[in-house]
ZAMARGU-4260 file (C-alpha; in steps of 0.2 Angstrom, whole numbers, plus 5000, padded with zeros to 4 digits):
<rodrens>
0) 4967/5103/5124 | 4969/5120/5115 | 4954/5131/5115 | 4949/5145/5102 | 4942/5159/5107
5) 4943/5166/5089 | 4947/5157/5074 | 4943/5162/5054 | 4944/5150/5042 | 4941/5155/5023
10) 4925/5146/5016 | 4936/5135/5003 | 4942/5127/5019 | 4924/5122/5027 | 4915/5106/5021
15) 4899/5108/5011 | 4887/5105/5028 | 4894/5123/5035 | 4890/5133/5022 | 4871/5132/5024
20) 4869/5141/5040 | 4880/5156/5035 | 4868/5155/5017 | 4855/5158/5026 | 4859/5170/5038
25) 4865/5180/5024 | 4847/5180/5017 | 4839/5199/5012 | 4823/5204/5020 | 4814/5204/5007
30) 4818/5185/5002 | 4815/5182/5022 | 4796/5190/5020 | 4792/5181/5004 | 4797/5164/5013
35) 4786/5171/5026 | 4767/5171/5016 | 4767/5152/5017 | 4750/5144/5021 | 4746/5144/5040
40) 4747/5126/5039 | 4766/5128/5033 | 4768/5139/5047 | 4760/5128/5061 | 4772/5115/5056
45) 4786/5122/5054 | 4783/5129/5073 | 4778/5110/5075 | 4796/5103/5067 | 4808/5118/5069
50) 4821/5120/5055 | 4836/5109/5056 | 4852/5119/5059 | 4867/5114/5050 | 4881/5106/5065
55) 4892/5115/5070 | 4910/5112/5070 | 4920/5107/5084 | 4935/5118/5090 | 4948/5102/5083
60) 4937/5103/5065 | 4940/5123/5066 | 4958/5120/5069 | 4958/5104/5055 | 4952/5114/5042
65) 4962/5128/5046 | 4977/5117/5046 | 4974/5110/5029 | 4971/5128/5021 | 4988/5132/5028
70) 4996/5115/5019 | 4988/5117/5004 | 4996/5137/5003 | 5013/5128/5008 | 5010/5112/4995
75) 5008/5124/4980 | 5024/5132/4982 | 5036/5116/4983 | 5044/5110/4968 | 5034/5096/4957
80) 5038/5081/4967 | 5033/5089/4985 | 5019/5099/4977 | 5012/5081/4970 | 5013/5072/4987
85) 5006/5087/4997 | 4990/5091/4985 | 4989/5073/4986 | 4986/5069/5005 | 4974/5084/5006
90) 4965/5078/4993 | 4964/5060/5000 | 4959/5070/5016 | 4945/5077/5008 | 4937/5063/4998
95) 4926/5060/5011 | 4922/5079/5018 | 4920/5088/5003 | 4921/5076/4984 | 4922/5090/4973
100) 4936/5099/4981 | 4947/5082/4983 | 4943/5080/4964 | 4949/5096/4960 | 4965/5093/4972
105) 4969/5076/4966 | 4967/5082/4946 | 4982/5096/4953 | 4992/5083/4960 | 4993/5072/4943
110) 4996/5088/4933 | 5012/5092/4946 | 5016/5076/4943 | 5021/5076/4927 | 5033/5090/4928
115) 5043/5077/4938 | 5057/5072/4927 | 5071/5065/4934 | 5063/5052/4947 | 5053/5038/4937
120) 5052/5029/4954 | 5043/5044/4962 | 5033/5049/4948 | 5023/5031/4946 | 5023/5030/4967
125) 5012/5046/4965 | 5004/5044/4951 | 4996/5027/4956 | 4994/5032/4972 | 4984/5046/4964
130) 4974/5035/4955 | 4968/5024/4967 | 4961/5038/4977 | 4953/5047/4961 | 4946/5031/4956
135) 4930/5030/4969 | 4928/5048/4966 | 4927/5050/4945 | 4931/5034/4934 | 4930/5046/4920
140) 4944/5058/4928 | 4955/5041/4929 | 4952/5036/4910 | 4954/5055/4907 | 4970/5057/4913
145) 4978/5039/4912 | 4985/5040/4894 | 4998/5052/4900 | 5002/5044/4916 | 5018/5034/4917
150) 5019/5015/4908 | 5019/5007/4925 | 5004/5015/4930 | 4991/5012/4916 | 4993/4993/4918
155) 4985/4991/4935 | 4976/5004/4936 | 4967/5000/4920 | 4965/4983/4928 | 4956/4990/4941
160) 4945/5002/4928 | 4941/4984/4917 | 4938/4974/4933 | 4922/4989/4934 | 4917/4987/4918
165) 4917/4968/4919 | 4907/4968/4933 | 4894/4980/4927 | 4893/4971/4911 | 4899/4985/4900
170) 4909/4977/4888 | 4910/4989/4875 | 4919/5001/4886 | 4931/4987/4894 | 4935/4983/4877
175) 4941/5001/4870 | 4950/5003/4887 | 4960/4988/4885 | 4962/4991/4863 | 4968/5009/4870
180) 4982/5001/4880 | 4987/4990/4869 | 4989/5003/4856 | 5004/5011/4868 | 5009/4996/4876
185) 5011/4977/4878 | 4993/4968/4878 | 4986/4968/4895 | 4981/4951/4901 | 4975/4954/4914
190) 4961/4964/4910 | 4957/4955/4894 | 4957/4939/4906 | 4944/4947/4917 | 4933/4954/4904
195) 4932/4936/4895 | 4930/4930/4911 | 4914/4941/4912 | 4907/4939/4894 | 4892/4927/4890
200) 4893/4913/4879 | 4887/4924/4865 | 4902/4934/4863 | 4912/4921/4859 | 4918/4930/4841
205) 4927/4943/4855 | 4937/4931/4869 | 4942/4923/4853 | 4948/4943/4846 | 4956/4947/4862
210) 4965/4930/4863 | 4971/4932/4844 | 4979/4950/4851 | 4988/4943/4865 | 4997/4930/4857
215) 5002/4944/4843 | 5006/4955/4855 | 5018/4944/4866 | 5026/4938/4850 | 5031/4955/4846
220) 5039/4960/4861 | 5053/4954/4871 | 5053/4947/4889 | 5071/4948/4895 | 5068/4954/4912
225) 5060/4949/4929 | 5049/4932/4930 | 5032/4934/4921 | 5018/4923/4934 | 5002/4923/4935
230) 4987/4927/4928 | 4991/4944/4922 | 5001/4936/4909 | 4999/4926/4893 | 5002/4910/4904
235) 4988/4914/4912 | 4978/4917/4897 | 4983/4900/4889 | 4978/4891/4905 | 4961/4898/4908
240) 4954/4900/4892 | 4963/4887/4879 | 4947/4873/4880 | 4937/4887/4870 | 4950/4894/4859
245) 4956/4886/4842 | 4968/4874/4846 | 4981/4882/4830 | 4981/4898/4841 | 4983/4892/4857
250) 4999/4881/4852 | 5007/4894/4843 | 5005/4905/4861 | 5013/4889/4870 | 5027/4890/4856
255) 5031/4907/4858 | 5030/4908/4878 | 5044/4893/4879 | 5053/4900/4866 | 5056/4917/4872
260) 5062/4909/4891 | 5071/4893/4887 | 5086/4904/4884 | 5085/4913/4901 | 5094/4901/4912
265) 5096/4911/4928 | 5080/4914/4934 | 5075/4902/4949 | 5057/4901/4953 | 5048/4898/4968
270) 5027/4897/4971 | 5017/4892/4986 | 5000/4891/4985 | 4983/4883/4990 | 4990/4867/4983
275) 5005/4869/4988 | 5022/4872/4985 | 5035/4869/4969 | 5051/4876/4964 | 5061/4877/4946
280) 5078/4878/4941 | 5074/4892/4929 | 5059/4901/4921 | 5058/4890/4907 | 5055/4874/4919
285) 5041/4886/4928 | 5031/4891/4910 | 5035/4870/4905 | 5025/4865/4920 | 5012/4878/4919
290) 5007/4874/4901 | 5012/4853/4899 | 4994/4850/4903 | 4985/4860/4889 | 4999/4856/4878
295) 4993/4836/4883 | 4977/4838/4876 | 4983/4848/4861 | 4999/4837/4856 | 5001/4823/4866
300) 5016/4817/4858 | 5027/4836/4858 | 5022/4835/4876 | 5027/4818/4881 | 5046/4825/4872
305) 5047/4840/4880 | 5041/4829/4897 | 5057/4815/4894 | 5071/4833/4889 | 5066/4839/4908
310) 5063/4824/4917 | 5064/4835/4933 | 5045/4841/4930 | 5040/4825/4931 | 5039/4822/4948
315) 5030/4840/4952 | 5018/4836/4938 | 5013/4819/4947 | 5009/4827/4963 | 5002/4842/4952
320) 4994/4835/4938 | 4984/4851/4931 | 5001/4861/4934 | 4997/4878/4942 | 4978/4876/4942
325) 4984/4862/4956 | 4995/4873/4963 | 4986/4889/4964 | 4966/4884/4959 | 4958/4896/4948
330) 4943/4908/4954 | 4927/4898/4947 | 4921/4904/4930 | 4910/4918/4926 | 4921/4931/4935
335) 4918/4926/4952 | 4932/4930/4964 | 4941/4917/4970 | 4942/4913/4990 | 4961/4905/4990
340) 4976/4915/4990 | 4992/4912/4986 | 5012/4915/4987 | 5022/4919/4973 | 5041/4918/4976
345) 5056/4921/4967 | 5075/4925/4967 | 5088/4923/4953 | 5103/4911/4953 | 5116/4924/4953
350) 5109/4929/4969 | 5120/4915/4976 | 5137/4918/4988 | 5152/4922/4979 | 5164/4933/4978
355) 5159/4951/4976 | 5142/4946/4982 | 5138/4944/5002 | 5121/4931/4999 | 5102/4936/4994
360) 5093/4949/4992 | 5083/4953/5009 | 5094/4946/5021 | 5090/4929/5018 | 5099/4917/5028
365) 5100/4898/5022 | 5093/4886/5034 | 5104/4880/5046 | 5118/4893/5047 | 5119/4899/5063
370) 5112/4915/5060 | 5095/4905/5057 | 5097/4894/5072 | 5096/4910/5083 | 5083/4917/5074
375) 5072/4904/5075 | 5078/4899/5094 | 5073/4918/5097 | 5055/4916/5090 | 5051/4901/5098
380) 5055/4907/5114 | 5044/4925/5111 | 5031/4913/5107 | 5032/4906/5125 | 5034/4921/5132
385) 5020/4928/5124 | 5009/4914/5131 | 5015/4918/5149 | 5015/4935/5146 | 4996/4939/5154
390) 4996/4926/5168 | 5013/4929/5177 | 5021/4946/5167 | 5034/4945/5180 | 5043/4928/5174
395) 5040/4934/5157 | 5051/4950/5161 | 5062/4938/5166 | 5065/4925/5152 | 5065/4942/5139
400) 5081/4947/5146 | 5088/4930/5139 | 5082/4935/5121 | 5094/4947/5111 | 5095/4967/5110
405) 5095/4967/5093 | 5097/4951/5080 | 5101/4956/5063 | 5100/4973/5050 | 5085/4972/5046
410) 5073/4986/5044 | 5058/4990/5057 | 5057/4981/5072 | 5073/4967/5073 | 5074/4966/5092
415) 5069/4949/5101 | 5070/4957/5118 | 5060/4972/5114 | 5046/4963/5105 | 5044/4952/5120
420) 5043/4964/5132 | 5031/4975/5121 | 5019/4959/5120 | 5021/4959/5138 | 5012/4976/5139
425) 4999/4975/5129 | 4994/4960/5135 | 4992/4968/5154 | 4987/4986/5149 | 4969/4982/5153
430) 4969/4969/5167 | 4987/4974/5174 | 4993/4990/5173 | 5005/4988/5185 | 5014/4973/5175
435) 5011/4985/5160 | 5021/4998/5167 | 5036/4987/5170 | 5037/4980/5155 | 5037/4995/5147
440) 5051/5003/5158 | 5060/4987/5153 | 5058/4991/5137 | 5065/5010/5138 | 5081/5004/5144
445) 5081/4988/5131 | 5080/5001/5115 | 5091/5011/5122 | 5108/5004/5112 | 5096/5002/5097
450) 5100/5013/5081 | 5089/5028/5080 | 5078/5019/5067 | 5075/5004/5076 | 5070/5013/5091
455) 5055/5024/5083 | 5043/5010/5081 | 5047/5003/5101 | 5046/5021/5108 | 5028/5026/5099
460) 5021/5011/5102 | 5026/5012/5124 | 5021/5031/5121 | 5003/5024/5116 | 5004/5012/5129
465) 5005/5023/5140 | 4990/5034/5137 | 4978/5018/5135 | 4985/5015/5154 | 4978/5035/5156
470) 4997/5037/5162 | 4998/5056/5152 | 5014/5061/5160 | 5025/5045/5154 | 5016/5049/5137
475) 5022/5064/5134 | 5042/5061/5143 | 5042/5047/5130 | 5036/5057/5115 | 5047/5069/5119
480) 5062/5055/5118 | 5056/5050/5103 | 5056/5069/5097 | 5072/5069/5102 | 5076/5052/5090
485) 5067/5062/5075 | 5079/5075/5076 | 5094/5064/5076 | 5086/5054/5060 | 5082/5071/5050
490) 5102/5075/5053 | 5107/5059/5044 | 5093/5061/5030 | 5101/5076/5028 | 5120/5077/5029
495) 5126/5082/5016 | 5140/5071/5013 | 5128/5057/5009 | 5110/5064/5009 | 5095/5055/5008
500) 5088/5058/4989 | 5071/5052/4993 | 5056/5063/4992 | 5057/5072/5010 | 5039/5066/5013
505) 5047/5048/5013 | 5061/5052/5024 | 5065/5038/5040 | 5063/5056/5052 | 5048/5059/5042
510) 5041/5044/5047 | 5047/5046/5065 | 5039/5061/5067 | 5023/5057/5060 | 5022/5043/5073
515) 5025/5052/5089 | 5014/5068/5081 | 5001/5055/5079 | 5003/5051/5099 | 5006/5070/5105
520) 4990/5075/5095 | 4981/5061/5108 | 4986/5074/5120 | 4987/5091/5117 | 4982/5099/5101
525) 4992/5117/5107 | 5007/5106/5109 | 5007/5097/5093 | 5003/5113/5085 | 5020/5120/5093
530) 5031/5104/5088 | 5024/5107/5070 | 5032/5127/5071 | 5049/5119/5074 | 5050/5107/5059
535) 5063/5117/5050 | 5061/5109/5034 | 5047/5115/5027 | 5040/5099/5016 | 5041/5088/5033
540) 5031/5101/5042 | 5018/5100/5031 | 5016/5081/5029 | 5017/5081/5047 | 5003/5095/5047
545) 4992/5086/5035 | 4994/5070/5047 | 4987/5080/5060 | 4973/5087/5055 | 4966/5069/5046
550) 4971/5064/5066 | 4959/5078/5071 | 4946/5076/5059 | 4946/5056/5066 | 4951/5051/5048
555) 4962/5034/5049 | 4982/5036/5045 | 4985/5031/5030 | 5001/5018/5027 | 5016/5026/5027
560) 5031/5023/5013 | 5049/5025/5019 | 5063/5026/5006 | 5080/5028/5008 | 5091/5033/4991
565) 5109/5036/4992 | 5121/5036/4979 | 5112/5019/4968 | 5105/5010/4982 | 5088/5013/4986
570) 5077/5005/4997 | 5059/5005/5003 | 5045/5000/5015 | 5029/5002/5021 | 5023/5005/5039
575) 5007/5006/5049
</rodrens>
């Protein structure tokens, strides 16, 4: 563990609870004197209850705090897009040290953000991200800010801002917010949905006003792209809310909604819910089976005619009779949240296998190729092995070597082998550290024929491993390795004949130095600090500095985003 002997840290960079001691030291005589004519009876007990000193702050805090003074410096000087992210994290880091200064830091981060002009993707990433974080801290520095954020961004996180109305009961602000959006944009369901959700029988004059908007507002838009489900949509509205609204107005919703998709052919849609699970041909099936019910008690005739032109829904409306209230039960009335969940699925026809295009999207495999055979052959035999894993570790070493290196190309952990034999290891960490240890050693060699990527998540999971078995030395040879891994990732972000385009703070080696920081800084603060110094970039060694002193400070890690972006692909995921 590094020790300090000496160590200053400007004042900025101290939570508020530090300051108080070095006020009062700072104290004149003469102020010292006046506070000293109290009352005897003061005096006695404040010998009785001796002043509370503020705490002190550790030798990792000193070094925390230092290090975030250091990154903010640093995030201040990068261009918009890194100077977003970087007063970003600080500011997260903050939020619960010191709520002014993280205020004061997120507020920068927006206003970096909108310098950002050429990456729409990164700009609403941030910006949302932003948000969320600000949100707990100063609603009115959201609303303040939110009309210049990007489209995508003041939709859900003016959802979010309604939902807090709704639930306080202030309807008069929930209401301007959601007019206010709708001004720039396409009505937002979803906020009006919550806030009539909310509203007492007496206001029926404004469901019936927000109603009257949505259906104006889809009409005069166009919905040519994506799928449009759930209850953030007009569907949604019409659904929930037609039994109280005039029947003219709801119809004239359903018109419009089947109008707009019966043309778009080439959208397939699947759900699974609750209830469930359906699938349809095309958009138009899914927004016919969502609204045949209401449309029965409205116009029983029209719906029997559109019923007998897709005979197709009328199985799925026989074993779902209320349509997606079957499928996928609505939260109980009065803005209650609900207690089900659902899943929403869906993919698009020319998705299919043809020339010119290798399958769908996400490496799906249809069911029995014999890609999916393996896969799931492979999963059923980690599950046994999994079982067996704590009771004899030995014949479960054994039957992982039957499983595959490595399976398919997908991203994050793909390898049968290794996930079996890292189940092996946790489950005899505690009770078996022997059996631990050779699973893990198993595991070394098993990753070793992996891509760089695919190794990072194996090697700092064994690295952590290793220091809950109090084994400090593997630890550290197994960081190192995985060091080692970084260095190679950071060359291929980097080369310059196909460069990773992504924000560097998203980089894979960005990631994968994060992770075995986040295991290094379990073991020595001094060299953590010196593997920071040898980041030569420097936006990664400040994401990787700000990591380590929210690691210090005991703070959780947040999620992290990966993005790769080369040429017009572009991909993206989260990890832990």
């Amino acid at each position: 563990m590094l020790h300090i002997r000496e160590l200053v840290i400007c004042a900025a960079a101290l939570p508020p609870f530090c300051l108080g001691s070095a006020q009062q030291a700072q104290q004149s005589p003469q102020e010292t004197s006046r506070a000293g004519n109290g009352s005897a009876a003061a005096r006695k007990a404040s010998a009785a209850e001796p002043a509370k000193e503020a705490p002190k702050l550790t030798e990792e805090q000193k070094l925390a705090f230092q290090t975030l003074e250091t990154s903010e410096g640093a995030a201040r000087g990068f261009e918009a897009p890194m100077r977003s992210y970087g007063l970003l994290q600080i500011g997260s880091t903050f939020t619960t040290l010191d709520a002014e200064r993280a205020r004061g830091l997120l507020r920068d981060a927006f206003t970096a953000s909108l310098e950002i002009h050429d990456d729409d993707d990164t700009k609403s990433r941030l910006q949302q991200e932003l948000f969320q974080t600000l949100l707990p801290l100063s609603q009115d520095d959201v609303e303040e800010l939110l009309p210049q954020a990007e489209s995508s961004v003041r939709r859900p996180i003016t959802d979010l801002i309604v939902g807090r109305y709704a639930e306080k009961k202030q309807f008069v602000k929930g209401l301007e917010l959601v007019n206010q959006l709708a001004s720039v944009d396409e009505f937002p369901y979803g906020s009006a949905s919550r806030l009539m959700d909310a509203m007492p029988p007496e206001m029926a004059a404004e469901k019936q006003t927000l109603f009257t908007q949505a259906v104006s507002s889809y009409k005069s838009h166009e919905h040519t792209q994506g799928v449009f489900i759930g209850s953030n949509t007009l569907t949604g509205m019409i659904t929930r809310f037609a039994a109280t609204m005039p029947p003219k107005l709801v119809l004239m919703g359903i018109d419009e909604i089947l109008s707009q998709t019966k043309a778009k052919a080439d959208q397939e849609v699947r759900l699974a819910g609750p209830g469930g699970s359906a699938s349809f041909a095309n958009q138009y099936q899914y927004q016919l089976f969502s609204l045949l019910p209401t449309l029965r008690r409205l116009d029983e005739s029209r719906a029997k005619q559109l019923l007998d032109d897709n005979q197709a829904l009328q199985a799925q409306l026989q074993q779902f009779p209320e349509g997606m209230n079957s499928l996928m039960p609505p939260p109980a009335p009065g803005g209650a949240k609900g207690t089900t969940t659902s899943t929403m699925v869906r993919t698009s026809t020319s998705d299919r296998r043809g020339p010119g295009n290798p399958g769908p999207p996400g490496g799906e495999v249809p069911v029995g190729t014999a890609q999916d055979y393996i896969r799931r052959d492979a999963r059923q035999k980690l599950q046994a092995i999994s079982q067996e894993a704590e009771s004899d570790p030995v014949q479960a070493i054994a039957h992982s070597m039957t499983l595959p290196i490595e399976l398919d190309d997908r991203p994050g952990k793909s390898s049968p082998r290794a996930d079996a034999l890292e189940s092996i290891a946790r489950a005899n960490v505690k009770k078996n550290p022997g059996g631990a240890e050779a699973a893990l050693a198993e595991l070394r060699k098993a990753i070793a024929d992996l891509p760089p990527k695919k190794q990072v998540p194996y090697l700092s999971s064994a690295a952590d491993l290793y220091l809950q078995m109090e084994d400090t030395d593997k630890a550290d040879k197994v960081v190192s390795e995985g060091f080692k891994v970084a260095e190679k990732l950071l060359e291929g972000d980097a080369n310059p004949d196909s460069p990773n385009e992504a924000l560097k703070a998203w980089w894979p080696s960005t990631d994968a130095y994060r992770r075995f920081i986040e295991v290094e800084a379990k073991i020595s603060d001094r060299a953590t600090v010196a593997v920071l110094k040898e980041i030569k970039y420097p936006e990664i060694r400040t994401t990787e500095s700000i990591m380590f002193a929210r690691s210090l400070l005991g703070l959780p890690l947040k999620r992290f985003v990966v993005v790769e972006k080369r040429g017009h692909s572009t991909s993206a995921m989260e990890t832990n």
